[in-house]
Structures are given as structure tokens and as C-alpha cells.
Backbone and ligand atoms as CSV (ligand in chain L), in Angstrom:
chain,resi,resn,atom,element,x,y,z
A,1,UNK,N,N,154.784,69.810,55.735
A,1,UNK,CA,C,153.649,68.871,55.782
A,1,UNK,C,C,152.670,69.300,56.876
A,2,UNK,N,N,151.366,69.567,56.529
A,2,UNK,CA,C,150.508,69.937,57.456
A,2,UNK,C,C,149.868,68.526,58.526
A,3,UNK,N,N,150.015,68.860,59.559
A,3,UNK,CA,C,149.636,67.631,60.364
A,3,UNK,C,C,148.200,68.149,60.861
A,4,UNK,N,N,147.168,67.216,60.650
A,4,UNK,CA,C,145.338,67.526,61.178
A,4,UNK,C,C,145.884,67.372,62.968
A,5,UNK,N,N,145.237,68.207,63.157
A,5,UNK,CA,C,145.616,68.433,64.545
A,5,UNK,C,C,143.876,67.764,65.250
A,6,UNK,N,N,144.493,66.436,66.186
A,6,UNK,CA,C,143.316,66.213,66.805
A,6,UNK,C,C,142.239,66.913,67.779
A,7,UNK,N,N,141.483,66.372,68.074
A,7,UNK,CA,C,140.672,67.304,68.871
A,7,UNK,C,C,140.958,66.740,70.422
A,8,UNK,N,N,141.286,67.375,71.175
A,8,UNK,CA,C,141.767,67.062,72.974
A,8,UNK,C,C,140.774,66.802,73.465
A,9,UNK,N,N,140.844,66.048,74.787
A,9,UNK,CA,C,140.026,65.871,75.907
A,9,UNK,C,C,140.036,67.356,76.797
A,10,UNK,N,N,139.481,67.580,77.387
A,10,UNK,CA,C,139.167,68.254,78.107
A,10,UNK,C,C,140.507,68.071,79.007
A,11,UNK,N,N,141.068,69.097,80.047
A,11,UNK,CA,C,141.947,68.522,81.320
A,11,UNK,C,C,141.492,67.382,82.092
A,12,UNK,N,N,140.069,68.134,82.437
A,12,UNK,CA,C,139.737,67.226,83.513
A,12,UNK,C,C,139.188,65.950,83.456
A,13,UNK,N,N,138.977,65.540,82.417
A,13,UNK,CA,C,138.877,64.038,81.716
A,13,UNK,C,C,139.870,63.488,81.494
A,14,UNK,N,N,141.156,64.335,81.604
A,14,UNK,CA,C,142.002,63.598,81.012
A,14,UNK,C,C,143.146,62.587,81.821
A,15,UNK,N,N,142.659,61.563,82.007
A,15,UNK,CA,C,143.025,60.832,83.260
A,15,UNK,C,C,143.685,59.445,82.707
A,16,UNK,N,N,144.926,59.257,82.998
A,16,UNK,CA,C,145.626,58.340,82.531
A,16,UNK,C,C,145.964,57.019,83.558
A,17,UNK,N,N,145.818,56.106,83.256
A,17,UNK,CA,C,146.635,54.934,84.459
A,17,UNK,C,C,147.516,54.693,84.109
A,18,UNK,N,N,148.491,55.003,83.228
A,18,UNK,CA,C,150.059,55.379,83.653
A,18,UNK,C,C,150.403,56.781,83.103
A,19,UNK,N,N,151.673,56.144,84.193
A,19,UNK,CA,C,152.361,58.367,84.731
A,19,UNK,C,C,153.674,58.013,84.261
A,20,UNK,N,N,154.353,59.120,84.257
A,20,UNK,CA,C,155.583,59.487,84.123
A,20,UNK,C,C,156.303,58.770,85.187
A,21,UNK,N,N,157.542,58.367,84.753
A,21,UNK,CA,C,158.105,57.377,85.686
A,21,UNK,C,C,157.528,55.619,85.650
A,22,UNK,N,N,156.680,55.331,85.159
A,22,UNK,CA,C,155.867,53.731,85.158
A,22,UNK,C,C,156.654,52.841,84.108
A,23,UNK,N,N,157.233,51.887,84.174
A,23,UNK,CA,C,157.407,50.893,83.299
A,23,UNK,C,C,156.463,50.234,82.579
A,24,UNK,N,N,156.922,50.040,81.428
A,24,UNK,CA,C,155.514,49.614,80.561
A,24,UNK,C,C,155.836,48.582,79.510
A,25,UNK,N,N,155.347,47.900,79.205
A,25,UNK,CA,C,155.614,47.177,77.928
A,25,UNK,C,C,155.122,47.091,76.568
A,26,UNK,N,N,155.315,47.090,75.909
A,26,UNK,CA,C,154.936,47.244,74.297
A,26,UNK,C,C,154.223,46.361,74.199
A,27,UNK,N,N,152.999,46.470,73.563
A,27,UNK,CA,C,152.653,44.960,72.713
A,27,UNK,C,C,152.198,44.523,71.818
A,28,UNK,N,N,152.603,45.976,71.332
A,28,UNK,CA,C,152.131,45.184,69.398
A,28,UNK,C,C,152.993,46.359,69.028
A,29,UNK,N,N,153.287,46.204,67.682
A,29,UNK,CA,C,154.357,47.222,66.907
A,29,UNK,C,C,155.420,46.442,66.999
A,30,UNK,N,N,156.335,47.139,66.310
A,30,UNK,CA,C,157.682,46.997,65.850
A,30,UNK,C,C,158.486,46.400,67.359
A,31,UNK,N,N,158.280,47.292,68.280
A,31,UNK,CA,C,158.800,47.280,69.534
A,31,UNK,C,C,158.426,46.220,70.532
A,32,UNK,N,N,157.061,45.633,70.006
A,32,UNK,CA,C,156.451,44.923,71.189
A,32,UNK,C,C,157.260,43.725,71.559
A,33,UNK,N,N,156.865,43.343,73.199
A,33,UNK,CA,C,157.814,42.736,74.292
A,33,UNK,C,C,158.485,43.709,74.853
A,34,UNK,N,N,159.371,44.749,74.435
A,34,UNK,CA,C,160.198,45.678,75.252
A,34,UNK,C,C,159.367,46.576,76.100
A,35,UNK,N,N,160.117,46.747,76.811
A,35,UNK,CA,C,160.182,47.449,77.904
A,35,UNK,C,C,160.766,48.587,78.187
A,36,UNK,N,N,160.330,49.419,78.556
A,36,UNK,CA,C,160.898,50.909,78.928
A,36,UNK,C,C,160.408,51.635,79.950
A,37,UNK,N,N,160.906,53.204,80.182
A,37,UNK,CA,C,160.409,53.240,81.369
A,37,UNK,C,C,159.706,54.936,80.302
A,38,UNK,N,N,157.989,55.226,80.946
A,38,UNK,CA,C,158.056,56.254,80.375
A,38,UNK,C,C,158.545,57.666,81.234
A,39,UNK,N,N,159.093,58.531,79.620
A,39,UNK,CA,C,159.033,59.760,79.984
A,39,UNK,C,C,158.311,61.234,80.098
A,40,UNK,N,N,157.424,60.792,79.073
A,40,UNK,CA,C,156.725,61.445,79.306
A,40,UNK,C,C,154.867,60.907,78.960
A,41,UNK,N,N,153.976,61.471,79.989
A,41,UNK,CA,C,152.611,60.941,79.762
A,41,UNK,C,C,151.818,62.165,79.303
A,42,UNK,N,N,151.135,61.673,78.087
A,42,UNK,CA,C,150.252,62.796,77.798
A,42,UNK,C,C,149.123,62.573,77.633
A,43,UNK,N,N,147.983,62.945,78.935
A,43,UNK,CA,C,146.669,61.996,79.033
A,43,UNK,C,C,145.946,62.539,77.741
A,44,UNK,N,N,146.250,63.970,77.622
A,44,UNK,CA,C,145.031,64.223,76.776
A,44,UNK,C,C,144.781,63.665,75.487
A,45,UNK,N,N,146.249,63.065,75.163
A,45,UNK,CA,C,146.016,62.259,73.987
A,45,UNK,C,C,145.642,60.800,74.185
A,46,UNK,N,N,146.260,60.201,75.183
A,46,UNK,CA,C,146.296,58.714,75.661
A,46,UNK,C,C,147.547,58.233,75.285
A,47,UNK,N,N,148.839,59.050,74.985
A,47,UNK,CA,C,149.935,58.465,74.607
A,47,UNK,C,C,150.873,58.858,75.583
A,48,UNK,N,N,151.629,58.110,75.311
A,48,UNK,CA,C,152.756,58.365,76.279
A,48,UNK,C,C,154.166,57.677,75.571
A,49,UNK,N,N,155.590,58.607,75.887
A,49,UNK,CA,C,157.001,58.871,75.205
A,49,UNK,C,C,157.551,57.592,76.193
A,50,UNK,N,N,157.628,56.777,75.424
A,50,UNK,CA,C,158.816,55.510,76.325
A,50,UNK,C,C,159.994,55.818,75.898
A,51,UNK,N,N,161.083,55.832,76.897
A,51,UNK,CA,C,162.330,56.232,76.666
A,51,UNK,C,C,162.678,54.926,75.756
A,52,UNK,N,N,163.642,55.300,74.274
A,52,UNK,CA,C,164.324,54.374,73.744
A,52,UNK,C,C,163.334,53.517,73.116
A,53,UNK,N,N,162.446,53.748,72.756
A,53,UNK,CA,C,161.664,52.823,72.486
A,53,UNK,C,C,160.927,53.860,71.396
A,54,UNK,N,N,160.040,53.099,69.970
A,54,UNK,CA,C,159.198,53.980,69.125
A,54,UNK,C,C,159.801,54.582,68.633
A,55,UNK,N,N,161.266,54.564,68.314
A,55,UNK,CA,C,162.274,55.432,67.634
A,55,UNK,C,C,161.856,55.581,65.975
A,56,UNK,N,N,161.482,56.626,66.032
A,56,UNK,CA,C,161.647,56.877,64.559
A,56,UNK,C,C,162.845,58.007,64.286
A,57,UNK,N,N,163.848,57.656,62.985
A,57,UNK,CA,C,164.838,58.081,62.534
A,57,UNK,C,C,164.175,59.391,61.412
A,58,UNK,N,N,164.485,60.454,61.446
A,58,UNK,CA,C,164.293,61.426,60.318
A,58,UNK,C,C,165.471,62.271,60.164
A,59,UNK,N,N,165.386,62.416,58.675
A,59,UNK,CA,C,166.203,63.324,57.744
A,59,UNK,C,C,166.075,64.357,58.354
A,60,UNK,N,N,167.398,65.219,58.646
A,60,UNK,CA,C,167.313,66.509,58.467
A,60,UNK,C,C,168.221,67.147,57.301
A,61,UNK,N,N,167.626,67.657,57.016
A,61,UNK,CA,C,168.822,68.809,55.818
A,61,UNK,C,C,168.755,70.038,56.826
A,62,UNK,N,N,170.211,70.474,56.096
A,62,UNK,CA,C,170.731,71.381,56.768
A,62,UNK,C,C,170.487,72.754,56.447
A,63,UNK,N,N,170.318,73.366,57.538
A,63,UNK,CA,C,169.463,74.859,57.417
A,63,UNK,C,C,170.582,75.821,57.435
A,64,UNK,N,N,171.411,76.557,56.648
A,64,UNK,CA,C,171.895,77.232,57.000
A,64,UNK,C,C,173.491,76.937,57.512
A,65,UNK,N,N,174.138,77.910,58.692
A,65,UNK,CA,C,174.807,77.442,59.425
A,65,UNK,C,C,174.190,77.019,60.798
A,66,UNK,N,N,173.321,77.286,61.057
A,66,UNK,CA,C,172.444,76.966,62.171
A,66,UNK,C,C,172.402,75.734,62.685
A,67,UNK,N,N,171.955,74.382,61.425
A,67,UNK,CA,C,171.230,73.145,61.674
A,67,UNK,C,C,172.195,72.066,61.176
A,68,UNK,N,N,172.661,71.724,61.673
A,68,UNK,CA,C,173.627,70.192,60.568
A,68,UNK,C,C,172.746,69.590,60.184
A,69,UNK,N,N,172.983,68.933,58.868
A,69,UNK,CA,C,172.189,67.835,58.369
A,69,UNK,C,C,172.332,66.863,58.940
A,70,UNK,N,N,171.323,65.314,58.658
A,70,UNK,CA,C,171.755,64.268,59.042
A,70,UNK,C,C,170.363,63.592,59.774
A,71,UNK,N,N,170.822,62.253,60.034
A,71,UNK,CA,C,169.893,61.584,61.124
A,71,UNK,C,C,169.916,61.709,62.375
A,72,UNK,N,N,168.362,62.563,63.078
A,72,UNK,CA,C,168.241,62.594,64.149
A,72,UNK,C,C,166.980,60.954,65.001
A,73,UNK,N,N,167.285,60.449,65.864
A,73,UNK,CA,C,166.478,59.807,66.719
A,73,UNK,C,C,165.487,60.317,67.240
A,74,UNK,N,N,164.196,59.846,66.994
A,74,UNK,CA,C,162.977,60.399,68.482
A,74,UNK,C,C,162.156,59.610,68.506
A,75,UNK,N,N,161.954,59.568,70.016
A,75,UNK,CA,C,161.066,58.630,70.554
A,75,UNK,C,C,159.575,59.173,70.407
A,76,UNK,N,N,158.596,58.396,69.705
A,76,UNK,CA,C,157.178,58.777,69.148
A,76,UNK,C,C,156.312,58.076,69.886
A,77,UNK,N,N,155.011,59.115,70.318
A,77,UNK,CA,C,154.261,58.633,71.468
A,77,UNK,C,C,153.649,57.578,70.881
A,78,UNK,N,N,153.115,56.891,72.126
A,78,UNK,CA,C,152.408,55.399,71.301
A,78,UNK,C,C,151.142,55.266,72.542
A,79,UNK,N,N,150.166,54.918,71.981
A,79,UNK,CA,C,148.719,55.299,72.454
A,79,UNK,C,C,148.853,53.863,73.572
A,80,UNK,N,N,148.332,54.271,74.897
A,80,UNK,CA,C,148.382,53.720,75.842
A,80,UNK,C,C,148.166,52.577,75.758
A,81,UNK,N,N,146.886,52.267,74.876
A,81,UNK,CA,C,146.362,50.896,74.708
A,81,UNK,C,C,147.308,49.590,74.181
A,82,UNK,N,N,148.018,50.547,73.474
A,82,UNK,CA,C,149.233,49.294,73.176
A,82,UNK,C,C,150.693,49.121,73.901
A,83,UNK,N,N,150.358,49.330,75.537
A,83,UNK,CA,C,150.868,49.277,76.438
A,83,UNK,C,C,150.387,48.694,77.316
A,84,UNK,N,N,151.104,48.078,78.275
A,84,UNK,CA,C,150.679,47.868,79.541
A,84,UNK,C,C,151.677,48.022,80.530
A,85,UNK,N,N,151.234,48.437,81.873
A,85,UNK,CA,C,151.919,48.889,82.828
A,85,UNK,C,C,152.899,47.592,83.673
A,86,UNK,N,N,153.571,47.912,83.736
A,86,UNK,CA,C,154.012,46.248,84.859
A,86,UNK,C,C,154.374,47.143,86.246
A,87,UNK,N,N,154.037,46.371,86.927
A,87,UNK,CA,C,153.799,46.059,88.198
A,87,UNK,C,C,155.203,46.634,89.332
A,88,UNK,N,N,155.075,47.765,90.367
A,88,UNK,CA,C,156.454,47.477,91.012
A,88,UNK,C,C,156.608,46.899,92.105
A,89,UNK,N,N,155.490,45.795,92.072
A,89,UNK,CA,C,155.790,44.876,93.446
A,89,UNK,C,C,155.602,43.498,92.768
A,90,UNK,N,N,154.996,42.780,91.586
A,90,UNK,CA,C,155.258,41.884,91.730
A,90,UNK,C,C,156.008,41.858,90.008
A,91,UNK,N,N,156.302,43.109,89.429
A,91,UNK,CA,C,156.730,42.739,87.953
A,91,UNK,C,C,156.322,42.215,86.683
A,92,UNK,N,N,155.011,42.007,86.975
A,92,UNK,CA,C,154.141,41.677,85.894
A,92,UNK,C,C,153.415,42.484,85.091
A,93,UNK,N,N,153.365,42.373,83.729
A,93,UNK,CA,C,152.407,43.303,83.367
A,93,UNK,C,C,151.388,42.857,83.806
A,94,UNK,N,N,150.229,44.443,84.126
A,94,UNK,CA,C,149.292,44.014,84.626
A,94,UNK,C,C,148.324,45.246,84.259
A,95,UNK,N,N,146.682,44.673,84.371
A,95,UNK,CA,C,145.873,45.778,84.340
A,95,UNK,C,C,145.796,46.375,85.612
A,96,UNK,N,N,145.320,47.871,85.555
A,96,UNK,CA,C,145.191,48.828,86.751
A,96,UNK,C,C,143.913,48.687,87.137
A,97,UNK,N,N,143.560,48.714,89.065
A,97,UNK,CA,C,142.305,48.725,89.878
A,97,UNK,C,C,142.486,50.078,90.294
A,98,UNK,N,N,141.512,50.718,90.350
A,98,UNK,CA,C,141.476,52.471,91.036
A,98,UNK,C,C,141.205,51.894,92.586
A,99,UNK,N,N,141.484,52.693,94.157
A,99,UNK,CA,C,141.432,52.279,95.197
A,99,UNK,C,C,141.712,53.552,95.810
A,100,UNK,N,N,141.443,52.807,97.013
A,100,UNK,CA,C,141.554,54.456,98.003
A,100,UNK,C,C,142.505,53.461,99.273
A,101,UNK,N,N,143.181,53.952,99.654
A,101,UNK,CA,C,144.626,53.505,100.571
A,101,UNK,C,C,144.931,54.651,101.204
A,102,UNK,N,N,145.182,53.931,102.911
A,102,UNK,CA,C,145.783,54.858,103.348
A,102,UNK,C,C,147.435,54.831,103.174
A,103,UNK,N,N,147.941,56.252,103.065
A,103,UNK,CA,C,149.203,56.566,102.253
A,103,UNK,C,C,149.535,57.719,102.793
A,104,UNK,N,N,151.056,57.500,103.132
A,104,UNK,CA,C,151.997,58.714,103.859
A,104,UNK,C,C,151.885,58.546,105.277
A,105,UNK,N,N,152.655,59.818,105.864
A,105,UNK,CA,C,152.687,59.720,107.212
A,105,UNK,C,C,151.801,59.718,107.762
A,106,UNK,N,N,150.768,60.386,107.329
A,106,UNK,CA,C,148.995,60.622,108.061
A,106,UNK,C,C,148.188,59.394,107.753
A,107,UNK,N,N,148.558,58.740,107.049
A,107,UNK,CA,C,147.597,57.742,106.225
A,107,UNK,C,C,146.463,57.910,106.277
A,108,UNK,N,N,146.187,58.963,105.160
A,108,UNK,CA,C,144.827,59.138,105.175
A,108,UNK,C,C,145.106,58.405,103.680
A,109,UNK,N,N,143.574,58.563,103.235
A,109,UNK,CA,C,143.331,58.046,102.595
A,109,UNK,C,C,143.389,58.331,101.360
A,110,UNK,N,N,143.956,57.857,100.213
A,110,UNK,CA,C,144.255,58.789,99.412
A,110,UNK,C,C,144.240,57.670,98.196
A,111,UNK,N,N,143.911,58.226,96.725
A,111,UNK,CA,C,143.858,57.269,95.442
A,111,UNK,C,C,145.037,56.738,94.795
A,112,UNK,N,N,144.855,55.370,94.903
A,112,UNK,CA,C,145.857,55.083,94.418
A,112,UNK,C,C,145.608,53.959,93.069
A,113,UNK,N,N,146.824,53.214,92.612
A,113,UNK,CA,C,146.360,52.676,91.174
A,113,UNK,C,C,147.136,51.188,92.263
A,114,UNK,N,N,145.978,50.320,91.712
A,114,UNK,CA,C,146.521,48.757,92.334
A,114,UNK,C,C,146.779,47.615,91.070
A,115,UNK,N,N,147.361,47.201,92.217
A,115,UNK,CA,C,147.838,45.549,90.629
A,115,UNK,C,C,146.812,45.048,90.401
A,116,UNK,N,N,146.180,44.487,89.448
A,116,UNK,CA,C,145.275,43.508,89.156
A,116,UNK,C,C,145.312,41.999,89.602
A,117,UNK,N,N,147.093,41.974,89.591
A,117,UNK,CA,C,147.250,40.499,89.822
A,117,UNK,C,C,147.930,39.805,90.921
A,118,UNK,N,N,148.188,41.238,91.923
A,118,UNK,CA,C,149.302,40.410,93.227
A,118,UNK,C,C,148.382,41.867,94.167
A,119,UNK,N,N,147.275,42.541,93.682
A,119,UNK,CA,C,146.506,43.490,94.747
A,119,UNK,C,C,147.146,44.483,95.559
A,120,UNK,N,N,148.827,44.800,95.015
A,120,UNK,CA,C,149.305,45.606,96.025
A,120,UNK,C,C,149.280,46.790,95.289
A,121,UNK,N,N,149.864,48.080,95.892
A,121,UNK,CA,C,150.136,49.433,95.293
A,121,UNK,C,C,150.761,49.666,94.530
A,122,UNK,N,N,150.294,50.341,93.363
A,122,UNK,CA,C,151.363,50.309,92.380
A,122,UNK,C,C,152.263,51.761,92.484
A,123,UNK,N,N,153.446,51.532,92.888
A,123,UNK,CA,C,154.666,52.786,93.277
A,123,UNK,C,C,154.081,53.878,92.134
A,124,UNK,N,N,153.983,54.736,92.552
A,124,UNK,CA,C,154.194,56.028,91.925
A,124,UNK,C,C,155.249,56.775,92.095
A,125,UNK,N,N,156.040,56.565,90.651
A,125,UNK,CA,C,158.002,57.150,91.054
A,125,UNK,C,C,158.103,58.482,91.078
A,126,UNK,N,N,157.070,59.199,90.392
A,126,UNK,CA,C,157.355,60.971,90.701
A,126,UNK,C,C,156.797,61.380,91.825
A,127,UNK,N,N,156.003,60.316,92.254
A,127,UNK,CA,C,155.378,61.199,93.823
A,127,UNK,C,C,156.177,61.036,94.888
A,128,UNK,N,N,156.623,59.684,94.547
A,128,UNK,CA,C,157.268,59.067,95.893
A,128,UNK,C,C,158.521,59.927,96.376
A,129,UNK,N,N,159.478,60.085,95.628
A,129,UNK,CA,C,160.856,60.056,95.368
A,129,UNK,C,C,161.102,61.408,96.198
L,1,ZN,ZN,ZN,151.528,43.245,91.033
């Protein structure tokens, strides 16, 4: 099956308010209300891989001795918009404020993504850690 391959953003446009590592919630689809944490973010599309979540089941037939047949699981990106980020200070889903904070040992000043609804920093788990 030939898949139309979309047309990308540019890199440097391609700017997401949630990252890898962010909890998010579903809210429309099959899935919506749940929660997951994503694994992977892909700005240039605007989607992003929530673990366990967006599962679509497909057939495989078996190739050979190579491939067993059967049902495999995969998690299918789902366009940001029908997400929202929740919060790791007050747990809410919430929309993202862009900000400049001082951050780290130097505290300089540096961009960060804020809560909409309790104004604090929203953790960034791959930077931090
Ligand atoms: Zn908050």
C-alpha cells in the first residue's frame, strides 16, 4: 500500500510544546481521558507516540522463516492537538505559556514551557534527569 507522504516543516519551525518524556492526555478518539506518558515527539509532524496508548493491532503473515505470522501491537502517532499536556506541579491538564526563567546552577535565564493554570515550570524529564 502506497502511503502519500506529507510535506514536513522545515527543522527550524518545527517546534513542539510537548517533548519526550511529558504526560499527556487524550481527548478525543477511541483513547480519550487516558493518559500516558510520551515516547516519542515528532515536531515536524505535530504528533507524538504515547506509550500504550493509539494501539493499533495489524496482521502479519509470515515471511518465510524469517517473520512469524500473527498480531503485532503499535502505538500510532496522534497529532498534538488532540492532546494535552498535564502539568508536573500541579497535575492538571493544561495549556502551555512560553517564558524565560532563571534555571540551573547559573540561573541564567533560559526558555522554559509554564502552566497555564498554577504558573509554575513545567519539568522537562529528558533535560532534567
Ligand atoms: Zn500547573
Amino acid at each position: 500500500m502506497a502511503v502519500k507522504q506529507k510535506e514536513k516543516k522545515p527543522l527550524h519551525l518545527a517546534k513542539m510544546k510537548i517533548k519526550k518524556g511529558d504526560t499527556v492526555l487524550i481527548i478525543t478518539g477511541k483513547d480519550r481521558g487516558k493518559q500516558g506518558t510520551v515516547s516519542r515527539a515528532m515536531p515536524q509532524d505535530d504528533k507524538v507516540i504515547v506509550e500504550g496508548l493509539n494501539i493499533v493491532k495489524k496482521h502479519v503473515r509470515p515471511q518465510g522463516q524469517t517473520r512469524q505470522g500473527g498480531v503485532i501491537e503499535k502505538a500510532m502517532p496522534i497529532h498534538v492537538s488532540n492532546t494535552m499536556l498535564i502539568c508536573t506541579e500541579c497535575g492538571q491538564p493544561t495549556r502551555v505559556a512560553h517564558d524565560r526563567r532563571p534555571m540551573g546552577s547559573d540561573q541564567k535565564l533560559r526558555p522554559v514551557r509554564v502552566c497555564k493554570k498554577c504558573h509554575k515550570v513545567i519539568e522537562d524529564r529528558m533535560r532534567s534527569s
